[in-house]
C-alpha positions in Angstrom: 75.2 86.4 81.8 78.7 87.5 80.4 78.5 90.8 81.4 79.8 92.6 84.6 80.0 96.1 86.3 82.8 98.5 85.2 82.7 96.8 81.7 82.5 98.9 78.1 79.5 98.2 76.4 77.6 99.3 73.0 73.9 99.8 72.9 72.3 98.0 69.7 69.2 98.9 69.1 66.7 101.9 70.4 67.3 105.6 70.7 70.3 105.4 72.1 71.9 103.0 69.3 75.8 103.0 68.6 76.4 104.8 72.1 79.1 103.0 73.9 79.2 103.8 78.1 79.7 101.8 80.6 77.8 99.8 82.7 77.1 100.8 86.4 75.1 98.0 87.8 73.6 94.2 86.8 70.6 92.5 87.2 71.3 88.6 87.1 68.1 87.5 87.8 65.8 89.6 85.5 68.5 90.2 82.4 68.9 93.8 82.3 71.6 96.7 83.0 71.9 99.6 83.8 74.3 102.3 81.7 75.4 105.4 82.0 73.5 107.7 79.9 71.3 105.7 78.4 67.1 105.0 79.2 66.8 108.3 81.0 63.7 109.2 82.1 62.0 111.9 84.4 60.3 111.2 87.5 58.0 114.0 89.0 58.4 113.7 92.6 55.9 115.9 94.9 57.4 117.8 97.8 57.7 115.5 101.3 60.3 115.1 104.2 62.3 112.8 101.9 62.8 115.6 98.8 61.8 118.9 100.3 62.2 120.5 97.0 60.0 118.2 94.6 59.9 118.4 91.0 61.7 116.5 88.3 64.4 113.5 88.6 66.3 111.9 86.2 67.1 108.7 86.3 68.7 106.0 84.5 66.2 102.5 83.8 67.2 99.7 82.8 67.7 97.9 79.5 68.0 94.0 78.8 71.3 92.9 78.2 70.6 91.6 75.2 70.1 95.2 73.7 74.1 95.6 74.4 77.4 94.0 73.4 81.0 94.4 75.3 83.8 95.7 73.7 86.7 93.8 74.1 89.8 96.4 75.7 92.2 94.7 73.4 90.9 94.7 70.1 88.3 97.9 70.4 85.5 96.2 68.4 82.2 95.0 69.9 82.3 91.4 70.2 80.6 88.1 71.9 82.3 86.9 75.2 83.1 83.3 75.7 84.6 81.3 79.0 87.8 79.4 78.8 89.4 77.3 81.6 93.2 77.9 82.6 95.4 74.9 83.6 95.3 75.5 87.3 91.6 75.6 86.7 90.8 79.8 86.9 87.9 80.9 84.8 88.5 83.6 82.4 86.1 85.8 79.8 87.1 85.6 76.0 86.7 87.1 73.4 85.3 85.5 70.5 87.2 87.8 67.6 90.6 88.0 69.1 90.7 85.5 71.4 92.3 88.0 74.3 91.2 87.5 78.2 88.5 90.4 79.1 89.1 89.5 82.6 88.7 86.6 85.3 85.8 84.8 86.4 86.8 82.9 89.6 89.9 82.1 90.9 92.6 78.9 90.2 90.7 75.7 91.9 93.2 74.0 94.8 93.8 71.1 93.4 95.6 68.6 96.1 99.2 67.7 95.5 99.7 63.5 94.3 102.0 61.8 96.5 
């Protein structure tokens, strides 16, 4: 999954289409995310010791990740992400339309020195 936390995403498709937010928190194992602002939904809690008060919460579900697409900080535009490999072997995402670094993956491998 090419998409991390703190990234700028656009929803594409349901009621919340065209909205771009950012994403607060990714679930690698079942394929979804969570956004800010988007799939909100009320939850009637009843009164107990862990909300004295009761009534209605809103919170935020989440959505596959296929449903959203980053936008690239350089170019502004909504685009696929793609990996590339530095020389000293870091990992980087790409994007597809202007090929600019989004941001790294993993750090440069230590490669030993020849002698």
């Amino acid at each position: 999954m090419r998409v991390n936390k703190n990234d700028l995403v656009v929803v594409l498709t349901g009621p919340s289409r065209g909205k771009r937010t950012k994403v607060t928190e990714v679930d690698h194992k079942a394929g979804k995310v969570t956004l800010e602002g988007v799939a909100i939904v009320k939850k009637h809690v009843r009164k107990s010791r862990r909300s004295p008060r009761g009534g209605q919460l809103r919170l935020e579900m989440p959505i596959s990740v296929s449903n959203v697409q980053v936008i690239c900080p350089k170019c502004d535009t909504p685009t696929r992400v793609g990996v590339r490999f530095d020389d000293s072997g870091a990992k980087y995402r790409v994007c597809k339309k202007c090929k600019a670094d989004i941001s790294q993956i993993s750090p440069p491998k230590n490669t030993p020195k020849a002698l």
